[in-house]
C-alpha positions as CSV (number, residue, x, y, z in Angstrom):
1,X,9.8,32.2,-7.6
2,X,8.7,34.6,-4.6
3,X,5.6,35.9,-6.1
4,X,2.2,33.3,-7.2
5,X,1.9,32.6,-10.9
6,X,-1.2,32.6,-12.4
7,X,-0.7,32.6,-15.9
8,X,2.5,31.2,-17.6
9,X,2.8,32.4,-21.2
10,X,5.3,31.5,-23.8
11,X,7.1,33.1,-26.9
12,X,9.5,35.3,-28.2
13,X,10.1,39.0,-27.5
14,X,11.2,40.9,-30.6
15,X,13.2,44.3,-30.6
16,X,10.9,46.8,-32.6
17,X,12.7,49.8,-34.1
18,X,10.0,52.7,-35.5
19,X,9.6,55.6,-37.3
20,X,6.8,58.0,-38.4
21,X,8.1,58.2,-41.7
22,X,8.8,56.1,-44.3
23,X,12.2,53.9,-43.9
24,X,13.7,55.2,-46.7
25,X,13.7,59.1,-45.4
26,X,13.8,57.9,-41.7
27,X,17.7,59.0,-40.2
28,X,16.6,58.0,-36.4
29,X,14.5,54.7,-35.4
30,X,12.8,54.5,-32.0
31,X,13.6,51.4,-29.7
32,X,10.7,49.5,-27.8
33,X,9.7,46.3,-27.7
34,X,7.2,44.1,-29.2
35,X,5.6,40.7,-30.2
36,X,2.1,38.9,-30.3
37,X,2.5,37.1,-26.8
38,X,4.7,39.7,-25.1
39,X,1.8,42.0,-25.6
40,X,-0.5,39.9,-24.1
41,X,1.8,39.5,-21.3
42,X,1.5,43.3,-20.6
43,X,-1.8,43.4,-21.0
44,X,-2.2,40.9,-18.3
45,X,0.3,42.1,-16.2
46,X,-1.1,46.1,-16.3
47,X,-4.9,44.5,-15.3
48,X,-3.0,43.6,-12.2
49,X,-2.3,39.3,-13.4
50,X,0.2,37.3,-12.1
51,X,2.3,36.5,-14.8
52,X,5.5,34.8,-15.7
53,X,7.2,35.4,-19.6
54,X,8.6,31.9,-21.1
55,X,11.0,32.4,-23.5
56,X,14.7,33.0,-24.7
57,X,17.3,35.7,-24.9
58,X,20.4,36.3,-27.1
59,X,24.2,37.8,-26.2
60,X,23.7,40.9,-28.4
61,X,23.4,44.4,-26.5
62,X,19.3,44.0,-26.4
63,X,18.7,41.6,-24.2
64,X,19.4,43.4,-20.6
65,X,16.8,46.1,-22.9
66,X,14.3,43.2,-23.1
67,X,14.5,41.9,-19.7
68,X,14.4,45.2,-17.4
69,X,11.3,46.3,-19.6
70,X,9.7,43.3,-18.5
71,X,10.0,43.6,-15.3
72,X,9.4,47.0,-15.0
73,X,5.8,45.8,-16.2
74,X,5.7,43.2,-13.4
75,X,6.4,40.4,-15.2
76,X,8.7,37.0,-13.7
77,X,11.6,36.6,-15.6
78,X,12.7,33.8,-13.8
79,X,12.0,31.5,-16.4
80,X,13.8,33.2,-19.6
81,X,17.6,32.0,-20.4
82,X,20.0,33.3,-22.5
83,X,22.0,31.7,-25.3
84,X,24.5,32.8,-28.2
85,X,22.0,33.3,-30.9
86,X,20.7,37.2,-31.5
87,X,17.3,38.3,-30.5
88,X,14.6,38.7,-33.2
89,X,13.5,41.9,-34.8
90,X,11.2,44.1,-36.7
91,X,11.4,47.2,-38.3
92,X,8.3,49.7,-38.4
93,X,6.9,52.6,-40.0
94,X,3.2,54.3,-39.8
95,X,2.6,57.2,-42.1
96,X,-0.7,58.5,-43.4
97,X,-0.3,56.8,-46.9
98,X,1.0,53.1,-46.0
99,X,2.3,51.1,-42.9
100,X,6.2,49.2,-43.8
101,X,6.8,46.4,-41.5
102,X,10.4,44.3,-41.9
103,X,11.0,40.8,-40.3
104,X,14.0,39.5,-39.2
105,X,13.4,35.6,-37.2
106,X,15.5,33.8,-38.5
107,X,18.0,31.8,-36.2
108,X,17.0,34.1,-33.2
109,X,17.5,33.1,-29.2
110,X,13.9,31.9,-29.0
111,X,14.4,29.4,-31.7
112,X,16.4,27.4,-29.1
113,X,12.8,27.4,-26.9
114,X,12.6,23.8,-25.6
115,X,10.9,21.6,-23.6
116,X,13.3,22.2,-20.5
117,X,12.0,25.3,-20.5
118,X,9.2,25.4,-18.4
119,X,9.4,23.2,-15.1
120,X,6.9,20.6,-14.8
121,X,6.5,21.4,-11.2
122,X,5.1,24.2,-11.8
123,X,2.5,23.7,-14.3
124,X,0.0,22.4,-11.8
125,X,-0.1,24.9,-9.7
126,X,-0.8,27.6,-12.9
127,X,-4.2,28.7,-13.7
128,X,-3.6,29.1,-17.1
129,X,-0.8,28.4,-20.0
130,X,-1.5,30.7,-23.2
131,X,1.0,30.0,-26.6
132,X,0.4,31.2,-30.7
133,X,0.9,29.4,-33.4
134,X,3.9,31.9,-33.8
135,X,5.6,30.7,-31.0
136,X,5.0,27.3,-32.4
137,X,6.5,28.0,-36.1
138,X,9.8,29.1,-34.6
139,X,11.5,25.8,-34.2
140,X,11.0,21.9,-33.3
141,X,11.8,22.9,-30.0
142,X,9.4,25.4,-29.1
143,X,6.6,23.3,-31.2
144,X,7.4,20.6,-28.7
145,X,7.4,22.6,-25.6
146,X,4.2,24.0,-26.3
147,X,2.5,20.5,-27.0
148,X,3.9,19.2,-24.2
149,X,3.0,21.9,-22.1
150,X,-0.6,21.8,-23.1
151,X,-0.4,18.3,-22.5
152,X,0.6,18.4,-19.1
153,X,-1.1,21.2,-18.3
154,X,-4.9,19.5,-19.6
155,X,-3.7,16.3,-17.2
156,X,-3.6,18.9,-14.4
157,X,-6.7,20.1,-15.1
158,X,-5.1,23.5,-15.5
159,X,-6.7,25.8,-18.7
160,X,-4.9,26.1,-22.1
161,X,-5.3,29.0,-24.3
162,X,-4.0,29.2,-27.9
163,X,-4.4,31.5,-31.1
164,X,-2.9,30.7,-34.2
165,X,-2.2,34.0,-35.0
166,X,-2.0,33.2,-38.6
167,X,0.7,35.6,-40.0
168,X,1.4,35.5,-44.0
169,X,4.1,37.2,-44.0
170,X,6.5,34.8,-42.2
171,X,3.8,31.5,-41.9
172,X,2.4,29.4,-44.4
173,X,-1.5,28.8,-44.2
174,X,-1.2,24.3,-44.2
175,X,1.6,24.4,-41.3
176,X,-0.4,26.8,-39.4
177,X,-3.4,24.1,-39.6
178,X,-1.2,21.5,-38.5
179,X,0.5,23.3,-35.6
180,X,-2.9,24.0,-34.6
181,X,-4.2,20.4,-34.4
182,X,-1.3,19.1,-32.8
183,X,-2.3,20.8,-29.8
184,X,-6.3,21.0,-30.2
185,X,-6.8,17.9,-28.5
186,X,-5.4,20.0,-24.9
187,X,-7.2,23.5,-25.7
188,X,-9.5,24.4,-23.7
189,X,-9.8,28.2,-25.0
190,X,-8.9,29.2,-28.7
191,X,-9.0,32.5,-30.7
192,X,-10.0,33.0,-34.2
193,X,-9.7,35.3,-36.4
194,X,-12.9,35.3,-38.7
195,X,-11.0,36.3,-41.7
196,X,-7.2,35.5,-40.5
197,X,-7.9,32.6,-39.2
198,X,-11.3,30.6,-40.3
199,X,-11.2,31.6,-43.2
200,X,-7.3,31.3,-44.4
201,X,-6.7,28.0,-42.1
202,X,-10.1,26.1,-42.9
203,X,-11.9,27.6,-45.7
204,X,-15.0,28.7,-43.7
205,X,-16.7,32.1,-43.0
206,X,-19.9,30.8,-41.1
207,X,-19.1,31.2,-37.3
208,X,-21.8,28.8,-36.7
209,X,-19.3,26.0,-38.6
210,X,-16.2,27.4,-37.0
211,X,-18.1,27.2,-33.4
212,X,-19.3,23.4,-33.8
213,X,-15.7,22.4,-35.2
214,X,-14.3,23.2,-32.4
215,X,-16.4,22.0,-29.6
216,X,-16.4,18.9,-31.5
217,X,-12.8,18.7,-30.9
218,X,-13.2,19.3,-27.1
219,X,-12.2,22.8,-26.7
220,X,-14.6,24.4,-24.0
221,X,-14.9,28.3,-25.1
222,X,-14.5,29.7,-29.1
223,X,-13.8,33.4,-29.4
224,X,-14.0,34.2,-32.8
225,X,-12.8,38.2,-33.7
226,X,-15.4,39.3,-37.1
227,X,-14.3,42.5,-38.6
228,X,-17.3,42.1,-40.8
229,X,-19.6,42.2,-37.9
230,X,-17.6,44.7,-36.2
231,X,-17.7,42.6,-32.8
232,X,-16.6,39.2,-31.0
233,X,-18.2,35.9,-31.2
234,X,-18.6,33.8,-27.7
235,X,-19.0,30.5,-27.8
236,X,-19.5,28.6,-24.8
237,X,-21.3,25.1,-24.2
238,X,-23.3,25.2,-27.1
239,X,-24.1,29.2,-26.9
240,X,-23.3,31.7,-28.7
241,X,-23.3,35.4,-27.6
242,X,-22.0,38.4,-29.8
243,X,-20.2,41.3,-28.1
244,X,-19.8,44.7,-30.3
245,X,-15.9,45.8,-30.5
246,X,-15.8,48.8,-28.4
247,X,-15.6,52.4,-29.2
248,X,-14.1,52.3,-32.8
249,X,-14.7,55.6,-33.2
250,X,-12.0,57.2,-31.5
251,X,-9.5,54.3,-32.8
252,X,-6.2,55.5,-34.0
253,X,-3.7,52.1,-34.5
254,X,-5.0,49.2,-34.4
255,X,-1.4,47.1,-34.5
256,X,-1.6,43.9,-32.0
257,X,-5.2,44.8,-30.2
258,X,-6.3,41.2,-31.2
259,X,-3.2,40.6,-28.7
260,X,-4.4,43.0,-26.4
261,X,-8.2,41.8,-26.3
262,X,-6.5,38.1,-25.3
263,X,-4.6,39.7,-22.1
264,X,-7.7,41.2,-21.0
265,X,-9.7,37.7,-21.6
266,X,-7.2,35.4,-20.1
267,X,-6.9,37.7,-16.9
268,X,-11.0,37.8,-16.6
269,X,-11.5,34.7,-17.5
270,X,-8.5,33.6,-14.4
271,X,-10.4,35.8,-11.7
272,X,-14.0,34.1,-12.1
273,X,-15.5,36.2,-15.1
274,X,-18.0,34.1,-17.4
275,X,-16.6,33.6,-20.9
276,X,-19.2,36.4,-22.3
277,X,-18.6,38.7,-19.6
278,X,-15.2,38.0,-19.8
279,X,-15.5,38.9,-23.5
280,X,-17.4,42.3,-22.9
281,X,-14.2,43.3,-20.3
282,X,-11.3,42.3,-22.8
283,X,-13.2,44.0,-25.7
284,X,-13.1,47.3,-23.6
285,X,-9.2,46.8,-23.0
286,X,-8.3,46.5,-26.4
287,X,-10.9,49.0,-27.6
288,X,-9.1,51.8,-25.3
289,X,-5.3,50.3,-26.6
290,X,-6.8,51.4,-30.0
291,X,-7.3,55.2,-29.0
292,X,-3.5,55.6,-28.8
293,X,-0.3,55.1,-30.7
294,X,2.0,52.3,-29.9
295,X,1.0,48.3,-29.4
296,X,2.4,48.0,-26.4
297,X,2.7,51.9,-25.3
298,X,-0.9,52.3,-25.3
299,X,-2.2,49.1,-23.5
300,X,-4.4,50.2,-20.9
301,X,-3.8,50.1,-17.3
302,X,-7.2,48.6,-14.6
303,X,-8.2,51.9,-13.3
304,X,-8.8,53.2,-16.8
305,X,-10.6,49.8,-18.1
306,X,-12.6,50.0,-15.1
307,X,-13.8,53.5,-15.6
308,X,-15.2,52.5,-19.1
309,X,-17.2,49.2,-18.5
């Protein structure tokens, strides 16, 4: 790899295909890109972070598609192979009255994620290594490489960072929790969804119980996202600091901005920001990825974060 790598993240990259309209009266779908850890990929990688994109490609006509969009974002490539399998997929539509969203995962390229993957000579000199509980529901494989990964990565003293990303649509809530504590032993930084997350995975809406659950188990900073409070939760050797999301006023889509709000922590919290200030910076990131259509479209690039902090 010519350039330094920061931040290694794995998953899958899915094709999106939109519309404005509904699906049924929809003749022409719009092709982009899409998926929780990709986003947070290009959220790192527009803030100016070093990072390299783990993952898998098929042999159908998307993946040079996939590829040369990542890199036009700045992203190594190095590490993503190709096999025979298709790349995954999802189908869109936003209208005023109801949002239609399609999956289609099912024996896809990044199922075949392994272990080989990612090069254990690399891991140590890596800041970071960031992975979803998504990435881990795809296959034994890629539940293996990320435990092992974390693994390897915690005996290098290099940081882990995980959401579960708890999706119902294509995870179940018990498998979620166990994905989740097969690796919580090498976190060092986890995400939680208040309501997504606490709540559906461990049957708790107290942040306070949420917090102390999880420094019990060793993991060093607790960001919990409260839609009820309207703000983020920072939890961080016993303190806890609350950060108000930003500018919801002028939000327009909200789709993957819990994504979004992780690129922007993982690259502050990698270039010596505290975890509170680091969550005051990502909150503005995805705040302003919020005032635009598009999850991946309308991620912010520095100069505009840094005009609104």
């Amino acid at each position: 790899m010519e350039q330094k790598i920061d931040i290694a993240i794995i998953g899958e990259c899915l094709i999106e295909l939109s519309s404005n309209g509904t699906l049924s009266e929809s003749s022409t779908l719009n092709k982009y890109y899409g998926g929780d850890t990709v986003t947070t990929a290009v959220a790192v990688a527009r803030l100016g972070g070093n990072v390299t994109y783990i993952t898998k490609v098929g042999n159908d006509g998307f993946s040079d598609f996939i590829i040369s969009s990542l890199e036009k974002e700045n992203i190594d490539t190095s590490l993503i192979k190709s096999n025979e399998e298709q790349n995954g997929m999802y189908i869109l539509s936003n209208t005023q009255s109801k949002k239609e969203l399609l999956y289609y995962k099912r024996k896809t390229a990044a199922t075949k994620l392994s272990i080989d993957d990612l090069p254990s000579s690399m891991i140590p000199n890596l800041k970071l290594i960031y992975s979803t509980g998504v990435v881990q529901s795809l296959s034994a494989g890629s539940r293996e490489l990320v435990r092992e990964s974390f693994k390897l990565a915690k005996d290098n003293d290099v940081l882990t960072a995980y959401d579960p990303n708890y999706t119902s649509c294509f995870m179940n809530s018990s498998d979620t929790r166990e994905l989740l504590e097969e690796i919580i032993d090498f976190t060092d930084i986890i995400f939680l969804s208040l309501k997504g997350d606490a709540q559906r995975l461990y049957e708790t809406d107290s942040v306070d119980k949420t917090m102390k659950y999880f420094w019990d188990k060793g993991v060093k900073i607790v960001v919990i996202k409260s839609h009820v409070d309207n703000g983020y939760y920072t939890g961080y050797k016993g303190d806890i600091s609350f950060t108000e999301f930003y500018n919801t006023t002028k939000a327009v889509d909200t789709t993957a901005s819990g994504d979004v709000f992780n690129g922007g922590f993982l690259w502050a919290i990698t270039n010596g920001y505290s975890p509170n200030d680091a969550t005051k910076f990502a909150s503005v990131v995805s705040g302003l990825q919020t005032q635009n259509y598009g999850a991946i479209q309308s991620i912010p690039y520095m100069k505009n974060v840094m005009e609104n902090v």
